[in-house]
N, C-alpha and C positions, 0 to 999 in steps of 0.2 A: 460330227458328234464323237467325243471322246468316250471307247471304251475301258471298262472299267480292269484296272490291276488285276492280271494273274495270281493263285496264291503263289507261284514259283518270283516273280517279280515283287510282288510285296516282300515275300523274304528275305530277298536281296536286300530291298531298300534299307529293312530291319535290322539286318546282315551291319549294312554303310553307319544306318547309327550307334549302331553300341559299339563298330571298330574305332570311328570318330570320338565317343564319348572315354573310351578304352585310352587314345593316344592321351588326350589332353589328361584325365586322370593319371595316367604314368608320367608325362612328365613334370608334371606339377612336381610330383614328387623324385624325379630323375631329378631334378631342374634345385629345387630347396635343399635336399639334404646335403649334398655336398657346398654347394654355397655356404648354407648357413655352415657347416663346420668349418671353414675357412676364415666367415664371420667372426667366431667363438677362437679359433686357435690366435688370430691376430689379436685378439682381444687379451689374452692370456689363460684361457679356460683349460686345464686336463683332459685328457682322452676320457675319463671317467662320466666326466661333467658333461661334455660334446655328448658324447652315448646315452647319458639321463635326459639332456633336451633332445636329442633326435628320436629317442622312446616316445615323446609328448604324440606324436602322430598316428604311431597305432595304438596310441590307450586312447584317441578317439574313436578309432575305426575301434577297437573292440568294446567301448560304453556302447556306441552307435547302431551298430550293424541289428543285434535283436529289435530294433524297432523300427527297421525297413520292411521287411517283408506286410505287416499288416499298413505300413502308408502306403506303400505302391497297390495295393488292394484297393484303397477308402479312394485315393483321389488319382492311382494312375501312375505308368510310367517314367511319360513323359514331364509329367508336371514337375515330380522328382527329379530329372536329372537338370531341366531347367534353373530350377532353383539352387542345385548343388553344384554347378557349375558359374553360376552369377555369384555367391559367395565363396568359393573356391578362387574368383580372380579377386576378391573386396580382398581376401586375408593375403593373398600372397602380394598384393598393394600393399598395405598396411605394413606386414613383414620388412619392406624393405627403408618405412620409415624409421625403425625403432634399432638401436644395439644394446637393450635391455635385455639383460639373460630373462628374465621372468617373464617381459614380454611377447619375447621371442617365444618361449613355449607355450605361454597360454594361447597364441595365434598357430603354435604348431597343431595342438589340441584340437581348434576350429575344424585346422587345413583336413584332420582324419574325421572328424566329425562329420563332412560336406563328400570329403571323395569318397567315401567310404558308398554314401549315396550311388554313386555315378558305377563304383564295380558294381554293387548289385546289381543294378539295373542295367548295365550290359552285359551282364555273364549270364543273366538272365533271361536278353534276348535271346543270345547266340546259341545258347543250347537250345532253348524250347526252337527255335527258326532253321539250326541245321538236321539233315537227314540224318538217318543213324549211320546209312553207308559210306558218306562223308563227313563222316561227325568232327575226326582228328583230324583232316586235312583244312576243317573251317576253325576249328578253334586253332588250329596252329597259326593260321592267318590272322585269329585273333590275339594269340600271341606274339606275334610279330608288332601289331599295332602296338602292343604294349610294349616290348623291347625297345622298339624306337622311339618312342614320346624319353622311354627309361635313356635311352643314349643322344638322346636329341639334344635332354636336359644338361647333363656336365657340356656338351661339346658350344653350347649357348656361351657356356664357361670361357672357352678356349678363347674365344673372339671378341665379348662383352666384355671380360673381366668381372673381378668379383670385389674390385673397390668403389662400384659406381651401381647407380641405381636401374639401367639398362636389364639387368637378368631380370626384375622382379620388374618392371613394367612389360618386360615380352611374355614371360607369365600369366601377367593378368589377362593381358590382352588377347592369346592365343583362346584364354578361357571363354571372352566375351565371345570370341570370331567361331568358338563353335554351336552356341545356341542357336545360329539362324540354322543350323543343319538340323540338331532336333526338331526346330519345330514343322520346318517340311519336309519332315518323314514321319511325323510324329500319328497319321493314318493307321500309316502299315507295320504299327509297331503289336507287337501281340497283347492282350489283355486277362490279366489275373484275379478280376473281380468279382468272378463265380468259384473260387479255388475255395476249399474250407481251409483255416488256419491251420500249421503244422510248427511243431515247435523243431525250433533250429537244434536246442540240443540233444535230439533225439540221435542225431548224426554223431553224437560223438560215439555212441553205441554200433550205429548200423553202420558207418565208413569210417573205422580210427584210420587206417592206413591211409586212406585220400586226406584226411583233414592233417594228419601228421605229414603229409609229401608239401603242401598249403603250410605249415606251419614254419619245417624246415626251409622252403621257399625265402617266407617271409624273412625270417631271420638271417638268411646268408643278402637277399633286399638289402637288409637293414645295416650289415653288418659293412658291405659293401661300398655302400653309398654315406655313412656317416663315418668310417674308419679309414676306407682304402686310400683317403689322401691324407690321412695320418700315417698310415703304412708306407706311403710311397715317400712323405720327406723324411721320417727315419730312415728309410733305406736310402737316403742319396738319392731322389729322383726331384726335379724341376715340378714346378707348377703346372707349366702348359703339359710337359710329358704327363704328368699323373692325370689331367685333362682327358688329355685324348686316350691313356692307358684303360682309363674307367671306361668311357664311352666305345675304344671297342671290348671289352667287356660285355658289357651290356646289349652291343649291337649285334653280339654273336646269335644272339635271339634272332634279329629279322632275318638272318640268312637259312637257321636250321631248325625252326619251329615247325616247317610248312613240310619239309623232309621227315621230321621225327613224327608227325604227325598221318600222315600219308603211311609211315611204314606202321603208326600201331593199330592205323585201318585194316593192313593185313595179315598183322601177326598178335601180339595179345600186348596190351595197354599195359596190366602189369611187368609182362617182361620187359617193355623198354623203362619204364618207370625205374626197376632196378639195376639194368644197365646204365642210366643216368646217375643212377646215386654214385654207381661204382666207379665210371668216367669222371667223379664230381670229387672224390675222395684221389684220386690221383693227382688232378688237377691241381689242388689245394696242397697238397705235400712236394708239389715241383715248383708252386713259385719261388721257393727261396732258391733255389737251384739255376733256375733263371733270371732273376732278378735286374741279375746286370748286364743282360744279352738282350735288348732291346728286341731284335727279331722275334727270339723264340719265348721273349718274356708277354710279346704282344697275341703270341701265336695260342697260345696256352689260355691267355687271358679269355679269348675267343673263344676258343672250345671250350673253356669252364662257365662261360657265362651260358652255349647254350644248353650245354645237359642241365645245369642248376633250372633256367628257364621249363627245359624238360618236366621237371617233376610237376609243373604247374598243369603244364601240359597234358599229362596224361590224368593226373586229377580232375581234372575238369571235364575231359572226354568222358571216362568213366563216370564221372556226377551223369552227364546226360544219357551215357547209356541206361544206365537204373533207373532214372528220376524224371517222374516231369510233373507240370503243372503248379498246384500248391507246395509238395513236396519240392521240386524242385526249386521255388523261391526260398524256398525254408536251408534246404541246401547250401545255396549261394550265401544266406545269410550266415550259416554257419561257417564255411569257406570264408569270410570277414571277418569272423571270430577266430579262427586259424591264425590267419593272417595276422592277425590284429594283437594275437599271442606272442607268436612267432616274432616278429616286428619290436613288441615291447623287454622281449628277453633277448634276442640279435643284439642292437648295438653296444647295452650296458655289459653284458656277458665278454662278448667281446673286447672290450674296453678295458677290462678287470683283468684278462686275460695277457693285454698288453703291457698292463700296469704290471704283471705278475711276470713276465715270460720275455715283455718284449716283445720283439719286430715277429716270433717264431710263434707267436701267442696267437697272430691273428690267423695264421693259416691252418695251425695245430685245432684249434677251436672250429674250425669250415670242416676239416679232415673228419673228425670226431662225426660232426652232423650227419655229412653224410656217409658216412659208415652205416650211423645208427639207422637210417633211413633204408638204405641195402638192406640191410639185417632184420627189419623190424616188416619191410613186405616181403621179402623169401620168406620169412617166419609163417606168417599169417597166408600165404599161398600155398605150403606145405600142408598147413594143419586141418586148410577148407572150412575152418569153423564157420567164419564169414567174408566174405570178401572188401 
């Protein structure tokens, strides 16, 4: 006779699905934007133009994200990520039929419309599912998931290529291969259906600094993944190198989330939050410095990718230390609105920057970010108004 799940064992399980829900959502989007810019550059499009379709993704995630929270109430979790995850593989199919600039963005649209679903609802578990004492060492873990799906996707790049329709069938298909995992776990996933409704932008009041570290995030995401292989064949760098340069980039995440996470268990969230910013504005003022030193241009790459990672990091820990239950959906939903801001102003910002500046536009434009991001939580840590 089979006894019945621990709540320490259910939470695990809960734990497995929103890391699983977490990777494929990252790399969807690891995986599309740099493709698609490659798409669009071969095609003859400007950096301006690449940056206005790469925006198409989080002006769905920030239409979307306010009408998550009250569907994961009506009909559930799980039903949600199901479904955002089976049309998440339809559009990134679709994606790879078309080299329609229009089309291409009204299917980017979908793609933030669908994952947009999937973070909710696992940033959702993950906080309400870890302890408090371990809170940063399991969302680091949860960042890591996401780093990787984020570096998994160009490195798809390196092997696939990106003149054939191989990326966007492994895509879909990665998407399909994860729903058999939600739905056998889909038990011991936690349930929001007694929460009363709480308006997401309450948060922009009660956490600017979290929703601003989420914003800033999104936008160096964005800036990243639809520009940095524009940045890199301006500067004289190879396809496959800017490939692998982005991806570890991006992978500097899975190595130091679980470390930066672990240390703001025992010293304070805020302070590594602005030590991140400060390591994130150094970072970005020595790429051009390295550029053409492959070691130390790879080396740098890494550690900027995971302080930037960072800020996610400790916003999110901090979300669950304050927040839980309906609040904390409302939360998450707002942290997708951040995001989803973040994201839509990153890559056209950027782009304009390059247009204006050139190769020094893209990194002067990162520098600036996080600057503002240092400055703007020491500010607000100073003052104690609110945290």
């Amino acid at each position: 006779m089979s006894q019945p799940s621990s709540p320490a064992a259910a939470a695990r399980a809960g734990i497995i699905g929103a890391i699983a829900c977490a990777t494929i959502f990252s790399l969807t989007i690891g995986l599309t934007y740099p493709l698609l810019s490659f798409v669009l550059e071969a095609a003859g499009h400007d950096k301006t133009a690449i940056g206005l379709n790469a925006a198409m993704t989080p002006i769905g995630v920030l239409l979307a994200s306010p009408f998550y929270p009250r569907l994961v109430r009506r009909v559930g979790a799980w039903p949600v990520a199901v479904v955002c995850l089976a049309v998440s593989g339809l559009v990134i199919a679709l994606l790879g039929l078309t080299q329609s600039f229009v089309a291409i963005m009204a299917l980017r649209f979908c793609l933030g419309v669908v994952d947009v679903g999937v973070f909710i609802v696992s940033e959702t578990w993950i906080n309400q599912l870890a302890s408090p004492r371990s809170r940063g060492r399991v969302i680091g873990l949860y960042a890591t998931a996401l780093s990787a799906g984020f570096g998994l996707g160009p490195l798809i790049l390196s092997f696939a290529g990106v003149e054939s329709y191989w990326p966007f069938a492994i895509g879909a298909g990665l998407c399909g291969a994860a729903i058999p995992l939600v739905l056998a776990i889909r038990r011991d996933m936690p349930s929001f259906a007694e929460d009363s409704p709480t308006s997401s932008w309450a948060f922009l009041r009660r956490a600017p600094v979290l929703l601003a570290a989420v914003a800033a995030f999104a936008f160096w995401d964005a800036a990243i993944l639809a520009l940095f292989p524009v940045y890199g064949l301006e500067s004289g760098l190879g396809v496959g190198f800017i490939a692998i340069a982005l991806s570890v980039c991006i992978l500097g995440n899975t190595f130091l989330q679980i470390p930066l996470g672990w240390a703001s268990d025992r010293t304070s969230r805020r302070g590594m939050m602005i030590l991140c910013a400060c390591l994130g504005v150094a970072g970005a003022l020595a790429l051009p410095a390295v550029v053409h030193s492959p070691a130390l241009f790879l080396s740098v790459l890494f550690v900027w990718g995971a302080v930037a990672g960072g800020l996610y990091t400790m916003a999110m820990s901090e979300l669950g230390d304050r927040f839980e239950g309906g609040e904390l959906v409302a939360g998450n939903a707002a942290f997708a609105l951040a995001f989803g801001i973040g994201g839509v102003v990153g890559a056209p910002a950027t782009g304009v920057a390059m247009e204006l500046a050139g190769t020094s536009g893209f990194s002067l434009t990162l520098a600036a970010l996080f600057l503002f991001i240092a400055v703007f939580a020491f500010w607000r840590q100073r003052s104690r108004s609110a945290p």
